[in-house]
N, CA, C and O atoms as CSV, one atom per row, in Angstrom:
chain,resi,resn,atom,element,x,y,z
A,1,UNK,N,N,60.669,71.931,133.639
A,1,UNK,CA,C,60.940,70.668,133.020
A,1,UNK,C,C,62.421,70.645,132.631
A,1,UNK,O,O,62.974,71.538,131.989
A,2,UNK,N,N,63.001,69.541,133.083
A,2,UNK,CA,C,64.519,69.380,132.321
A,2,UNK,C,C,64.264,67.958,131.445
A,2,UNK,O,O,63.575,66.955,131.635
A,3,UNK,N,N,65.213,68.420,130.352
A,3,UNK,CA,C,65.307,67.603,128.712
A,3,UNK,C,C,66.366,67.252,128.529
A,3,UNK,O,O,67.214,68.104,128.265
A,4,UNK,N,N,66.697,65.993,128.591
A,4,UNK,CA,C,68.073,65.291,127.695
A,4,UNK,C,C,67.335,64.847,126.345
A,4,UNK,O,O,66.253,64.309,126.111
A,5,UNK,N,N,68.636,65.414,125.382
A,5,UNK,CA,C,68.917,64.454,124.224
A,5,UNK,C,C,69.779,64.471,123.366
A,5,UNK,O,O,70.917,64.228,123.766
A,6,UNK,N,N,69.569,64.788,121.721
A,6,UNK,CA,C,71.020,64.257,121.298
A,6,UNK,C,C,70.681,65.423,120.425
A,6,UNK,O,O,69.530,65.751,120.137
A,7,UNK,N,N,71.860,66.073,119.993
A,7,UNK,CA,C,72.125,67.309,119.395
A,7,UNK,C,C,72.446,66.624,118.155
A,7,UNK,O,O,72.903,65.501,117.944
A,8,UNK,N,N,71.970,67.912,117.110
A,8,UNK,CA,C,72.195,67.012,115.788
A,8,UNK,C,C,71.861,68.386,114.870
A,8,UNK,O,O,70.846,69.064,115.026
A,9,UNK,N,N,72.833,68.640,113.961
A,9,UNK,CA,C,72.823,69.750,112.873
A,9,UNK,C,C,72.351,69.629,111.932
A,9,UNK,O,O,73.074,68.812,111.361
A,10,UNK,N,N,71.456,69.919,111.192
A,10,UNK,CA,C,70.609,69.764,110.392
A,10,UNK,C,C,71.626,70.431,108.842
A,10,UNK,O,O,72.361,71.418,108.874
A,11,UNK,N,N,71.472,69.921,108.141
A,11,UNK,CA,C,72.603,69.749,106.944
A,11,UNK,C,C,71.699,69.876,105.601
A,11,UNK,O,O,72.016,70.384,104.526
A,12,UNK,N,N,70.519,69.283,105.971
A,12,UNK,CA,C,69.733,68.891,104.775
A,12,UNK,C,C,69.453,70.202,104.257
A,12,UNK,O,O,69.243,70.993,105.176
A,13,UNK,N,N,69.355,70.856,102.793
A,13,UNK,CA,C,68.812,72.268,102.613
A,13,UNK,C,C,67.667,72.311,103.000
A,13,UNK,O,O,67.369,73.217,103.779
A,14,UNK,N,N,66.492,71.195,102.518
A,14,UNK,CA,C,65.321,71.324,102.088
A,14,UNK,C,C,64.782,71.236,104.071
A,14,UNK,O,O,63.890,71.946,104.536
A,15,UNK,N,N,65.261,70.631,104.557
A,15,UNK,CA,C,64.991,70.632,106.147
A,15,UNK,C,C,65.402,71.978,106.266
A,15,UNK,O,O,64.439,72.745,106.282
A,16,UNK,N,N,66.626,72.586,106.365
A,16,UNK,CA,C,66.913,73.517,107.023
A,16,UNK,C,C,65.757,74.585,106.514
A,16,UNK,O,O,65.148,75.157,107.418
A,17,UNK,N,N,65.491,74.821,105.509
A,17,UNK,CA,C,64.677,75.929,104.983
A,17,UNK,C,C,63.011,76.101,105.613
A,17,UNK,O,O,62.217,77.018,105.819
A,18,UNK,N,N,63.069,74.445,105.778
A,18,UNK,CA,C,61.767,74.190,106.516
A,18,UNK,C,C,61.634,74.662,108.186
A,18,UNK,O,O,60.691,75.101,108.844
A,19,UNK,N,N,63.082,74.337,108.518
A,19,UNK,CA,C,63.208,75.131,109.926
A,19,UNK,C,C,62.905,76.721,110.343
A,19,UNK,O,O,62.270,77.352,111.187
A,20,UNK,N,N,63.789,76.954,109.181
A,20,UNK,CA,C,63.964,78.671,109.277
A,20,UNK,C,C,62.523,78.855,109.276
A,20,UNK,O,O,62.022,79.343,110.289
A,21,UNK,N,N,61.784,78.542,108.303
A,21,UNK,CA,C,60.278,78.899,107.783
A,21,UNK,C,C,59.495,79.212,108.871
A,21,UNK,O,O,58.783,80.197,109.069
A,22,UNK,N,N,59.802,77.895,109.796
A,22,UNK,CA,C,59.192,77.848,111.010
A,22,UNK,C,C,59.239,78.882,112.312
A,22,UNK,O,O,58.467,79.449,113.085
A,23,UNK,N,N,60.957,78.718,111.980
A,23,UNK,CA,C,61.279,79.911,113.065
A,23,UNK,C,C,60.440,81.756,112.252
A,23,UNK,O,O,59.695,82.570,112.797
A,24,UNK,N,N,60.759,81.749,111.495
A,24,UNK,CA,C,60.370,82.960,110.850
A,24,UNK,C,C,58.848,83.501,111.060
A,24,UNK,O,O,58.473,84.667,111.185
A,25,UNK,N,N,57.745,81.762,111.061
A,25,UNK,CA,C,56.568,81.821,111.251
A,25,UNK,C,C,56.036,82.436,112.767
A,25,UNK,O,O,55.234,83.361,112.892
A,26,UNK,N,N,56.555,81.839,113.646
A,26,UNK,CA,C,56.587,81.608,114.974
A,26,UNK,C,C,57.136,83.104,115.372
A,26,UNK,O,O,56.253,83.573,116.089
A,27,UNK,N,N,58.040,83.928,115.253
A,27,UNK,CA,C,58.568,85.026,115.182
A,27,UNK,C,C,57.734,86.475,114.614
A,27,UNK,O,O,57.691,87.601,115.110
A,28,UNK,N,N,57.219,86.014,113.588
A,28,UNK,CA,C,56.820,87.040,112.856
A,28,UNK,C,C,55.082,88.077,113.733
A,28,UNK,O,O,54.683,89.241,113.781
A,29,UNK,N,N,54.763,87.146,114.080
A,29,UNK,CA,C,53.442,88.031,115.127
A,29,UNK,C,C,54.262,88.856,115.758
A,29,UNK,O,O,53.740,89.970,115.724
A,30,UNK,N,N,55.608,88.899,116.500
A,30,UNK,CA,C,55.994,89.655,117.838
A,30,UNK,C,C,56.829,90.887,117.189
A,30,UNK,O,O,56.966,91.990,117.718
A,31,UNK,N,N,57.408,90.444,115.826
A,31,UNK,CA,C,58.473,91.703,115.050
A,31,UNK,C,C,57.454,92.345,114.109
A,31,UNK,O,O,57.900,93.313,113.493
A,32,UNK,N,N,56.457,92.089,113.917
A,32,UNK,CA,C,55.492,92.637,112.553
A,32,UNK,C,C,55.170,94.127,112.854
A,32,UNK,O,O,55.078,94.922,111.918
A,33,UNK,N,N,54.978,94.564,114.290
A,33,UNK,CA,C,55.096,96.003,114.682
A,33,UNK,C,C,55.461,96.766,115.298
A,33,UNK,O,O,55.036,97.777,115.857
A,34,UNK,N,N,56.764,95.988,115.142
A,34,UNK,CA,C,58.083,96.391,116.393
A,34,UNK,C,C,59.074,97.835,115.585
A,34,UNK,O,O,59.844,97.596,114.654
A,35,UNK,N,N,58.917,98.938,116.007
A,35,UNK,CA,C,60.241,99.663,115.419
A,35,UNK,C,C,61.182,99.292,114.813
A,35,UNK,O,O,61.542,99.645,113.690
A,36,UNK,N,N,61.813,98.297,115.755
A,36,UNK,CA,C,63.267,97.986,115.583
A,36,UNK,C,C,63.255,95.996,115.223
A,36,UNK,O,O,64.105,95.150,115.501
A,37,UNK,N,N,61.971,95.874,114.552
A,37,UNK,CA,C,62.265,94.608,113.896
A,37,UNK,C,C,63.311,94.399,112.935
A,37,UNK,O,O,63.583,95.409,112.285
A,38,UNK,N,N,63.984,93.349,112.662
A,38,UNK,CA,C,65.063,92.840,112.148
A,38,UNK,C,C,64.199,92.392,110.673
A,38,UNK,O,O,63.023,92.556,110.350
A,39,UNK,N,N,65.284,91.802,110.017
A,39,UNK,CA,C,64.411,91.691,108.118
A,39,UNK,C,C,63.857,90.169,109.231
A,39,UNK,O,O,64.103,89.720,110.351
A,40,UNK,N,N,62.876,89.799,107.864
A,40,UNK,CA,C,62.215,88.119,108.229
A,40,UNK,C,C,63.368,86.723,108.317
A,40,UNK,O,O,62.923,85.576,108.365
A,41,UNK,N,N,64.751,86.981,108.330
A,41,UNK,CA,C,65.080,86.053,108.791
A,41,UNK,C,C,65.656,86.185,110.094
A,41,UNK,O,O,65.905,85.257,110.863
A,42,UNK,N,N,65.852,87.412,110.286
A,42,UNK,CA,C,66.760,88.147,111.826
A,42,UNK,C,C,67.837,87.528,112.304
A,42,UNK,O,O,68.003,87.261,113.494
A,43,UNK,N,N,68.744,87.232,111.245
A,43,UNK,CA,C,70.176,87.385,111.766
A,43,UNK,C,C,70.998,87.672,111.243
A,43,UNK,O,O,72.196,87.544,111.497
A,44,UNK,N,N,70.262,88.297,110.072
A,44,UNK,CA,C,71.618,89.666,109.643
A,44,UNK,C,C,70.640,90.875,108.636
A,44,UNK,O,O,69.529,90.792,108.113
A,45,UNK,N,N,71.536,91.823,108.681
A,45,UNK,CA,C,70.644,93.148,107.773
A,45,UNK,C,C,70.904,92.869,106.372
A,45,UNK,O,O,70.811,93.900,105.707
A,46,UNK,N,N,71.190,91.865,105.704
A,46,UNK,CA,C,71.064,91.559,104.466
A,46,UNK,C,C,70.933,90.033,104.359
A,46,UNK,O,O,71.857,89.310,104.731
A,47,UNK,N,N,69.945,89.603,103.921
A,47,UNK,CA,C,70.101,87.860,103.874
A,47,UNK,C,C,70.587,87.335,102.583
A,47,UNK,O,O,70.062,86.319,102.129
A,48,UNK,N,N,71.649,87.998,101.876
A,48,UNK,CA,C,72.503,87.300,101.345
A,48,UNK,C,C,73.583,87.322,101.388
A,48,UNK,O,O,74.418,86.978,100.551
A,49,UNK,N,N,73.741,87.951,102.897
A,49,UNK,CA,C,75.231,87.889,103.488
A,49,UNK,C,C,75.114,86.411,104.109
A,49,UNK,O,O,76.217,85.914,104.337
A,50,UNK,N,N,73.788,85.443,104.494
A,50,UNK,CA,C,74.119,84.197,104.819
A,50,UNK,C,C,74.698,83.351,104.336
A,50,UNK,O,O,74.393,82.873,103.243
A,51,UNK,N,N,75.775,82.929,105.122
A,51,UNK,CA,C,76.677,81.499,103.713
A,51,UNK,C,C,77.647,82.400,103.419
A,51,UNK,O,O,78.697,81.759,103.473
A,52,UNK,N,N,77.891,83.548,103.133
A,52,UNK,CA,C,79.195,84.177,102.681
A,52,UNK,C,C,79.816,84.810,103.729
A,52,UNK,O,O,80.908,84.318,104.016
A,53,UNK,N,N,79.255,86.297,104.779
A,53,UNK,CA,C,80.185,87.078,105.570
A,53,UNK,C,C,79.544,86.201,106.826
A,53,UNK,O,O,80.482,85.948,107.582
A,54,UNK,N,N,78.399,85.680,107.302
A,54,UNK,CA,C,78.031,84.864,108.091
A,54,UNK,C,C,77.494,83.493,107.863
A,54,UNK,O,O,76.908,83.320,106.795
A,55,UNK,N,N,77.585,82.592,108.603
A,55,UNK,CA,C,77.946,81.266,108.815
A,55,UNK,C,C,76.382,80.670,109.428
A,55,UNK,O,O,76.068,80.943,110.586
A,56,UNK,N,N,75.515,79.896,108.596
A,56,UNK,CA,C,74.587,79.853,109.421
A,56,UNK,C,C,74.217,78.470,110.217
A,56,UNK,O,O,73.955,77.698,109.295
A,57,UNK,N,N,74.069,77.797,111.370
A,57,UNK,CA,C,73.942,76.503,111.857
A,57,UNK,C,C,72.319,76.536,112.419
A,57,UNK,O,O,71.612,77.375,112.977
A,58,UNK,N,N,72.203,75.564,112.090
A,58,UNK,CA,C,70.705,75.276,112.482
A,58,UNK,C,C,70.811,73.789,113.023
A,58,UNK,O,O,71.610,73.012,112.501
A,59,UNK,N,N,69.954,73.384,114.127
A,59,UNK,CA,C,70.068,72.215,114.850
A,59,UNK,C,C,69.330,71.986,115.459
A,59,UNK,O,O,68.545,72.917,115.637
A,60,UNK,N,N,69.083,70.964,116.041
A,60,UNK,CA,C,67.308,70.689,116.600
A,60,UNK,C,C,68.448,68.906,117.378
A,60,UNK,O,O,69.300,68.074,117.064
A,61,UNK,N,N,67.478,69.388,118.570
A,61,UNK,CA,C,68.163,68.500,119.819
A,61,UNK,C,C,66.535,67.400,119.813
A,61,UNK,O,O,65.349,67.629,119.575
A,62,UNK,N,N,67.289,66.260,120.190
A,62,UNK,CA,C,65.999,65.589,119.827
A,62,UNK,C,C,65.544,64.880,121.227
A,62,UNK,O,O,66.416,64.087,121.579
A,63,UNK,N,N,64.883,64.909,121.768
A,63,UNK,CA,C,64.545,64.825,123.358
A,63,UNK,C,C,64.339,63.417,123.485
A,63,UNK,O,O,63.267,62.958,123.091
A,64,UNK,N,N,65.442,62.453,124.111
A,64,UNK,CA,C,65.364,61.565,124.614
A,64,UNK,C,C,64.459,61.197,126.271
A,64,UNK,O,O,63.769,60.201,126.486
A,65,UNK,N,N,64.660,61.995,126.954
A,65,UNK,CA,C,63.943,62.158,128.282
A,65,UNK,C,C,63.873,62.956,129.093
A,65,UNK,O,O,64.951,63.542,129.190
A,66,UNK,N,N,63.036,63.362,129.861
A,66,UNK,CA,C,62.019,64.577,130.277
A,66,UNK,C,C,61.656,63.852,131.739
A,66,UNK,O,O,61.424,62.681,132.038
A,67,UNK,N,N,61.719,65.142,132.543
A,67,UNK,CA,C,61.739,64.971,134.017
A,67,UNK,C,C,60.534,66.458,134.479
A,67,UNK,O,O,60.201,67.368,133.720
A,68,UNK,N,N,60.180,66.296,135.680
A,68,UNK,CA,C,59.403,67.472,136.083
A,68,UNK,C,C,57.764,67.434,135.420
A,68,UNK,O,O,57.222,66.551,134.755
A,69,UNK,N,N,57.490,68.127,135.667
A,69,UNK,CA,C,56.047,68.501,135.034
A,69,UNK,C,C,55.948,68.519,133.349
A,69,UNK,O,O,56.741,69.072,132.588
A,70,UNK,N,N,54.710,67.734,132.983
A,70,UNK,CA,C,54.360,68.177,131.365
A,70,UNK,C,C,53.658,67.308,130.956
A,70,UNK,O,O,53.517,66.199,131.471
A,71,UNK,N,N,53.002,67.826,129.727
A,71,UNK,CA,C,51.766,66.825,129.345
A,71,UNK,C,C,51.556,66.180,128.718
A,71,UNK,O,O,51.591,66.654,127.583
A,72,UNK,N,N,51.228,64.879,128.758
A,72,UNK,CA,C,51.387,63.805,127.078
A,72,UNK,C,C,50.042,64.160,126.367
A,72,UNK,O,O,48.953,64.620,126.709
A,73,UNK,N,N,50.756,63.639,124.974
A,73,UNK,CA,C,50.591,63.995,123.562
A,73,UNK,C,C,49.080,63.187,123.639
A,73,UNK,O,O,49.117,62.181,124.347
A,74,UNK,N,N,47.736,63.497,122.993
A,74,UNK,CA,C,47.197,62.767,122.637
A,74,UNK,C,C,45.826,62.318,123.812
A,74,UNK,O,O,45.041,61.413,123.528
């Protein structure tokens, strides 16, 4: 499947936190008994280096139109 749409950075705290959550949710079955899992946010070895020694962007592309194979909603 190929996806156009419009890129857009998510700014809001209370969104962004809701993102991460998600990503963290979605993530967490595959690192839960991995050796070499990363902490629960996995992108840095201390998560309150986020916002200070690293920079964090979060963004969600919003799909205007879709080509190829896939299945509607409903």
């Amino acid at each position: 499947m190929i996806c156009w749409g419009i890129f857009e950075e998510i700014t809001a705290v209370a969104e962004s936190e809701m993102v991460m959550q998600k990503i963290i949710d979605a993530m967490s079955p595959h690192l839960a008994n991995s050796a070499n899992a990363h902490p629960s946010h996995g992108i840095t070895d201390n998560q309150y280096d986020i916002g200070t020694s690293k920079d964090l962007i979060i963004y969600k592309i919003k799909i205007t139109k879709k080509s190829g194979r896939f299945e509607q909603e409903g």
